[in-house]
N, C-alpha and C positions, 0 to 999 in steps of 0.2 A: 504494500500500500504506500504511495506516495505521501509527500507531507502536501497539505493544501494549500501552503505558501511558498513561494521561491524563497531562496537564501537570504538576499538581501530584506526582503520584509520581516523574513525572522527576526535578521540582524537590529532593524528597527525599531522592532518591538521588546526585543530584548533591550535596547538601549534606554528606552523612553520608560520600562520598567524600574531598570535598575535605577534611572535618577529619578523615580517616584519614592520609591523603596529608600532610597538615599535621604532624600530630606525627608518625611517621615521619620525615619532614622535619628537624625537631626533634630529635628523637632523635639522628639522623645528625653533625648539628652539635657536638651540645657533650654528647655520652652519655646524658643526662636531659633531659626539657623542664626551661626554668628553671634550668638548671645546679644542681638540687637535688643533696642527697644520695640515696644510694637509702635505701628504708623497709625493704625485705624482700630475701631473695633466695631463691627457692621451688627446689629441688631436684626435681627429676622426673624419670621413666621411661617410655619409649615404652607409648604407649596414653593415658597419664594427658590431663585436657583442661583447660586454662587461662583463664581470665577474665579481659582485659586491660580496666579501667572507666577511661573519662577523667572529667576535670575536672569533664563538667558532666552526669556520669549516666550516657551512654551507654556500652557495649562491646562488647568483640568475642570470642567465641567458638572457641579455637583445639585441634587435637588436636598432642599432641606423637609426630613420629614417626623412624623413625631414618632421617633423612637427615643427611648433612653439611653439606650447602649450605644448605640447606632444611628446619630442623626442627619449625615450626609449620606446619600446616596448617591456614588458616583455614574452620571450620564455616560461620556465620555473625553477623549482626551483632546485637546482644542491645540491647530497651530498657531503661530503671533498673529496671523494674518486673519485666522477666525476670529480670536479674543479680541481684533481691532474691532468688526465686525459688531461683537458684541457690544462696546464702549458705545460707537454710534448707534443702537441701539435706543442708548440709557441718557443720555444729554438731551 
C-alpha cells in the first residue's frame, strides 16, 4: 500500500508539526515562549474563533468551545497569507 502523500508533503507536515509541538512545549515551561510578557489578553465566548500566529508567519486556527479541559478546538493550520486574510476580515 502506498502512503497517500508524496515525500515532500510529508516533509511539511512533519515540519509545521514539530514547531506546533515546539512552542507548546515552550509555553508549558516558563508561560510564554521567551519568558516575554504577554501583549494582549483577548476575552471570549463559546462559538467565537481565534488566530494563534507565530514568530515566523504561520498559525493556527482554533474555535472556542465550552469544554473545561479542553476549550480550543483546533480548525486548522493557516499560512501568513491566510491569517492576512483573516485580519481584513476583522477591521
Amino acid at each position: 500500500m502506498t502512503a497517500p502523500y508524496d515525500d515532500s508533503t510529508q516533509k511539511e507536515w512533519k515540519e509545521r508539526k514539530n514547531k506546533i509541538e515546539g512552542y507548546y512545549r515552550e509555553m508549558g515551561q516558563v508561560g510564554t515562549p521567551g519568558n516575554e510578557k504577554i501583549s494582549s489578553i483577548i476575552v471570549a465566548t463559546s462559538g467565537d474563533k481565534l488566530v494563534v500566529q507565530f514568530s515566523d508567519g504561520d498559525g493556527i486556527l482554533y474555535e472556542i468551545i465550552e469544554d473545561l479541559i479542553n476549550p480550543l478546538r483546533m480548525i486548522k493550520t493557516l499560512s501568513q497569507d491566510e491569517i492576512e486574510k483573516f485580519k481584513k476580515l476583522t477591521k
